[in-house]
C-alpha positions as CSV (number, residue, x, y, z in Angstrom):
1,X,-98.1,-40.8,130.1
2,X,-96.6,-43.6,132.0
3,X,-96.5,-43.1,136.1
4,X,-93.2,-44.0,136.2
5,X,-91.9,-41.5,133.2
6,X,-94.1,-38.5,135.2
7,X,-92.4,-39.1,138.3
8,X,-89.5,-39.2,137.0
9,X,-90.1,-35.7,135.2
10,X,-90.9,-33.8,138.4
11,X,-88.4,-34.9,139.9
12,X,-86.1,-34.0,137.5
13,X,-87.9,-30.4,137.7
14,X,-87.3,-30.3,141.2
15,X,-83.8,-30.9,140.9
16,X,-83.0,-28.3,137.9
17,X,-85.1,-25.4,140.4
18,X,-83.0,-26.5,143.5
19,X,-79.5,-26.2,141.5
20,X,-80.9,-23.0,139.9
21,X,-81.2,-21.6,143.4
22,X,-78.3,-23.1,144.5
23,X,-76.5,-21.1,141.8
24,X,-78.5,-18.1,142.6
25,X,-77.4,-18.1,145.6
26,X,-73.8,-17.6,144.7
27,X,-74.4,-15.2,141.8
28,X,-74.4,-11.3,143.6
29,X,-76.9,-9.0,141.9
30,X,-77.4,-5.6,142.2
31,X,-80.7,-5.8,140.2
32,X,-83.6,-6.7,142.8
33,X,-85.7,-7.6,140.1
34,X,-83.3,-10.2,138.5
35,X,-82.7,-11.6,142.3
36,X,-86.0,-11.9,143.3
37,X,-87.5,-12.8,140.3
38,X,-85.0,-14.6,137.9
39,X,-82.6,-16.3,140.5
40,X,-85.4,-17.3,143.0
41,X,-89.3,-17.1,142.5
42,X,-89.0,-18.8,138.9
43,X,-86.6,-21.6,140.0
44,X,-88.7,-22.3,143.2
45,X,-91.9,-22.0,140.9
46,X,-90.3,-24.6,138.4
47,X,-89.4,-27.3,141.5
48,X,-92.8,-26.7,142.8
49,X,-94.3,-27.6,139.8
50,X,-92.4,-30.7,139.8
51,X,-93.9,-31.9,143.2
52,X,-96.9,-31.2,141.6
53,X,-96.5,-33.6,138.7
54,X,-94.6,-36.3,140.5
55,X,-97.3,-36.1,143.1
56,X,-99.9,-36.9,140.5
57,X,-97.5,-39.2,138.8
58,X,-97.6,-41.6,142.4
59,X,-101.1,-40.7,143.0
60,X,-102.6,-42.7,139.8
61,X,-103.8,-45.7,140.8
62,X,-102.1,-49.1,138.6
63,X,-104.7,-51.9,138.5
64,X,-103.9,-54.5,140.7
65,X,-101.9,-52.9,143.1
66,X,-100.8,-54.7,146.3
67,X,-100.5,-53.8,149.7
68,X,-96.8,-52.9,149.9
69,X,-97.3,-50.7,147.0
70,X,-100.1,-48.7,148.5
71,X,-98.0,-48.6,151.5
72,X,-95.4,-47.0,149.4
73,X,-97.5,-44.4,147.6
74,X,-98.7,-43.4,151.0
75,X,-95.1,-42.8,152.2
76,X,-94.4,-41.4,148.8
77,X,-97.6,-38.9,149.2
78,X,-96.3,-37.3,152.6
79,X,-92.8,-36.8,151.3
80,X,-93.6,-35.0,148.3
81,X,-96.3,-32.9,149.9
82,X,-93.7,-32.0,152.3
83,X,-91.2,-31.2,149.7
84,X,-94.2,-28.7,148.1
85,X,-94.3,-27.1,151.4
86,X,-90.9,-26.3,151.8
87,X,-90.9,-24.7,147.8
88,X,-93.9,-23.4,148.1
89,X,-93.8,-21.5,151.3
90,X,-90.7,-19.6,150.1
91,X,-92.0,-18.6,146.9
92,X,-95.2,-17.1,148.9
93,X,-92.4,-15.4,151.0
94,X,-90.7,-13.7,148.0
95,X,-94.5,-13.1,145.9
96,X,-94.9,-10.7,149.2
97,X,-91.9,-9.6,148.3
98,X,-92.6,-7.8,145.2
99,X,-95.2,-5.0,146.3
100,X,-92.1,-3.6,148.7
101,X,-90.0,-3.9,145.5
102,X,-92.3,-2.0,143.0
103,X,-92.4,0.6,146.0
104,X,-89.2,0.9,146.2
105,X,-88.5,-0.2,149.8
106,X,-86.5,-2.9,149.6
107,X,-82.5,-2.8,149.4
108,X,-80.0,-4.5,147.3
109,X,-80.6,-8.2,146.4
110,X,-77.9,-10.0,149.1
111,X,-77.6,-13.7,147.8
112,X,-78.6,-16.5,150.4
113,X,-75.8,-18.9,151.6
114,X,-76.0,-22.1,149.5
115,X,-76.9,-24.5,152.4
116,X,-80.1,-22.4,153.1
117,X,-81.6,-23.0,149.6
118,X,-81.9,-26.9,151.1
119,X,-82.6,-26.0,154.5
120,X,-86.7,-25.9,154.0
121,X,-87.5,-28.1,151.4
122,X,-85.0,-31.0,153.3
123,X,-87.8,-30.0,156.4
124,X,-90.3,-30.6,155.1
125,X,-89.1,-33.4,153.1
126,X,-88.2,-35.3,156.4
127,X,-91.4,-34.4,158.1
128,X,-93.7,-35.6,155.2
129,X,-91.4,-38.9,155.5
130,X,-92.3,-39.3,158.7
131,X,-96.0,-38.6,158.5
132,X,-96.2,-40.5,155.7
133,X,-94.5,-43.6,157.7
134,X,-97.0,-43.1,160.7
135,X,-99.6,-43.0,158.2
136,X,-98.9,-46.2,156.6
137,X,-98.2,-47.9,159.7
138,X,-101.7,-47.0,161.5
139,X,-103.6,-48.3,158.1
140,X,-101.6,-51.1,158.2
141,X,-101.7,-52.3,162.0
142,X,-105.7,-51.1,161.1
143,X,-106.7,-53.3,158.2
144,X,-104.1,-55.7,159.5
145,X,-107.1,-56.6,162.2
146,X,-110.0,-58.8,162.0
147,X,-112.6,-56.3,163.1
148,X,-116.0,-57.9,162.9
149,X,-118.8,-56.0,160.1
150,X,-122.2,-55.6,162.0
151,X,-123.7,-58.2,160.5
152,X,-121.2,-61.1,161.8
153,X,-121.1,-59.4,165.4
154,X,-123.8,-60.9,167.9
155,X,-126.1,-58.4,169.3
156,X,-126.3,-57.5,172.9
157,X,-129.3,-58.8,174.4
């Protein structure tokens, strides 16, 4: 499959899990199961799949790549790792969720306000952008330099 076509897949994943939430989040349900389940771990499962795939869709290498790509794909790297983290650690939160539910301890399923659904996965979004920058920018001020191999350097004597 082409990288570009991949990418643009999970992304497309990740959007459809987001706006499914998003909607979740508005629709009341007195069914735990359906709120839990239906209107939040699948959805969040779905856009975490997505990072997955566009992850591996900018991780394949292209032949010939230059240095501003690998500078990108870098960049590209952090953010959507971040993005996984803010989709996946919510959908851990609600997994743990589910042995209160099958004992009967939790309440009725109270819909989330609509800005929160963007609240983690935005986090972590903007702080695997700017690892990602500080990345690139160390192995670029790095390999930037001239550093002498062993076998050019004089020895000490």
């Amino acid at each position: 499959m082409n990288r570009t076509r991949q990418v643009a897949i999970g992304v497309g994943m990740m959007i459809a899990g987001v706006i499914t939430v998003a909607v979740g989040g508005v629709v009341a349900s007195r069914d735990l199961f359906i709120g839990l389940i239906l209107l939040l771990l699948v959805p969040l499962s779905v856009s975490f799949c997505g990072v997955v795939v566009a992850l591996i869709g900018v991780v394949r290498h292209s032949e010939g790549a230059s240095r501003s790509s690998v500078i990108r794909r870098i960049i590209d790297v952090g953010a959507l790792a971040g993005v996984g983290w803010g989709f996946g650690f919510p959908a851990l939160g609600i997994l743990s969720q589910l042995p209160d539910y099958a004992a009967g301890l939790n309440g009725a399923y109270l819909p989330a306000p609509a800005f929160s659904v963007f609240l983690l996965p935005g986090t972590g979004l903007l702080v695997g952008l700017g690892l990602g920058a500080l990345v690139a920018l160390i192995l670029r001020t790095t390999r930037g330099r001239n550093v002498p191999s062993a076998a050019v350097a004089p020895s000490p004597r």
